[in-house]
C-alpha angles and dihedrals in degrees: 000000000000123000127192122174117190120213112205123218130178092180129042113311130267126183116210121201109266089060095045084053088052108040095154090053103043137057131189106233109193100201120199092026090144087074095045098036089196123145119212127206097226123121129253087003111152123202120211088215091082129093116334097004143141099210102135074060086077100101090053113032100025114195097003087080091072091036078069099045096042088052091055096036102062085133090057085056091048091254098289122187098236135016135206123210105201136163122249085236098031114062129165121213118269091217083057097057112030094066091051093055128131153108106269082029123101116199096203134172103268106265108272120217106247140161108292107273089243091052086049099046089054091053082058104063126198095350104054085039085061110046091045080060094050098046084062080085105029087053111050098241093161085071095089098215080054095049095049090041094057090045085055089050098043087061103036128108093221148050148151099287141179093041091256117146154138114212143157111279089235091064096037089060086053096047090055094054080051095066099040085051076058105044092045092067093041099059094053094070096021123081097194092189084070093048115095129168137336092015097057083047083047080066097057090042099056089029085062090044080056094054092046083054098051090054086048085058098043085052101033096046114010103045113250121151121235121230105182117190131162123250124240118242105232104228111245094235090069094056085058 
């Protein structure tokens, strides 16, 4: 069984201690280094900007940028078994995940109480109005479990936030050609060089809302087992 956790920066990276004590689990992911264009001296340190990859994406869709790019780049990660996505800031416990390992099992953040999706997506405006049109396609609802399942979603008060999670590398590949299934038919109506704050933050927020759809499926229909966990907030004083 092989384990990668990637660790996403946006900044230079810093590692914290936990992910100097595990060198072969963790990796540092600078995401939307096609804007910066730095280059950082610090081993095994991946940046999204290389090959198939979304990274110009960054300012919109935040983290998600290097969720894409993980999904196509296995071989960059030495074809683990699973992979974690995790925040520099934000780390789950490793005795919290290895045990829960396994091909049909999700380690996923423990569901957050948030503002019904329908209420959020109103708060978004236009934006968050369309994207919840053009998922109709992108997520099967004509499928009618799907469909149930997305009007459940759309009203309820939690879901898999944060984007922090350990699953198995076949659905991660999946989950990448998800959100490019999502992000096709957004650009075709979207100019994201007229969007400014907070609409083009309006796109990470409801993307992440997407993802924590797209879990709910794999458990609800297809089968997969939930392990939630909480994440563990990284001190300052190690980032320094």
């Amino acid at each position: 069984m092989k384990l990668k956790v990637a660790v996403v920066y946006n900044t230079e990276p810093k590692l914290c201690n936990a992910m100097k004590a595990h060198p072969d689990i963790y990796v540092p992911v600078l995401a939307g280094r096609v804007w910066s264009k730095k280059s950082y001296d610090i081993p095994g340190l991946l940046y999204d900007d290389v090959g198939n990859n979304i990274s110009w994406l960054n300012p919109y869709i935040n983290e998600t940028t290097a969720i894409y790019w993980l999904g196509k780049h296995l071989d960059q990660l030495g074809h683990p078994d699973y992979v974690g996505l995790q925040h520099y800031r934000r780390l789950f416990d490793l005795h919290d995940v290895i045990p829960y390992l396994g091909p049909d099992m999700l380690v996923l953040n423990k569901e957050t109480i948030m503002l019904p999706t329908v209420d959020f997506l109103e708060l978004c405006h236009e934006i968050g109005r369309y994207m919840t049109f053009i998922a109709k396609d992108t997520l099967r609802l004509d499928d009618p479990v799907i469909k149930d399942l997305f009007n459940e979603f759309m009203f309820s008060r939690t879901y898999y936030s944060r984007n922090l999670f350990v699953i198995p590398a076949s659905v991660l590949e999946k989950l990448s050609d998800y959100i490019f299934g999502l992000l096709q038919h957004i650009a075709k109506d979207i100019n994201f060089d007229m969007l400014g704050t907070p609409a083009a933050r309006n796109i990470g927020f409801v993307m992440e809302r997407m993802i924590g759809f797209y879990f709910m499926v794999l458990n609800r229909k297809y089968g997969y087992k939930v392990h939630p966990t909480m994440f563990n907030y990284v001190p300052e004083e190690e980032l320094r």
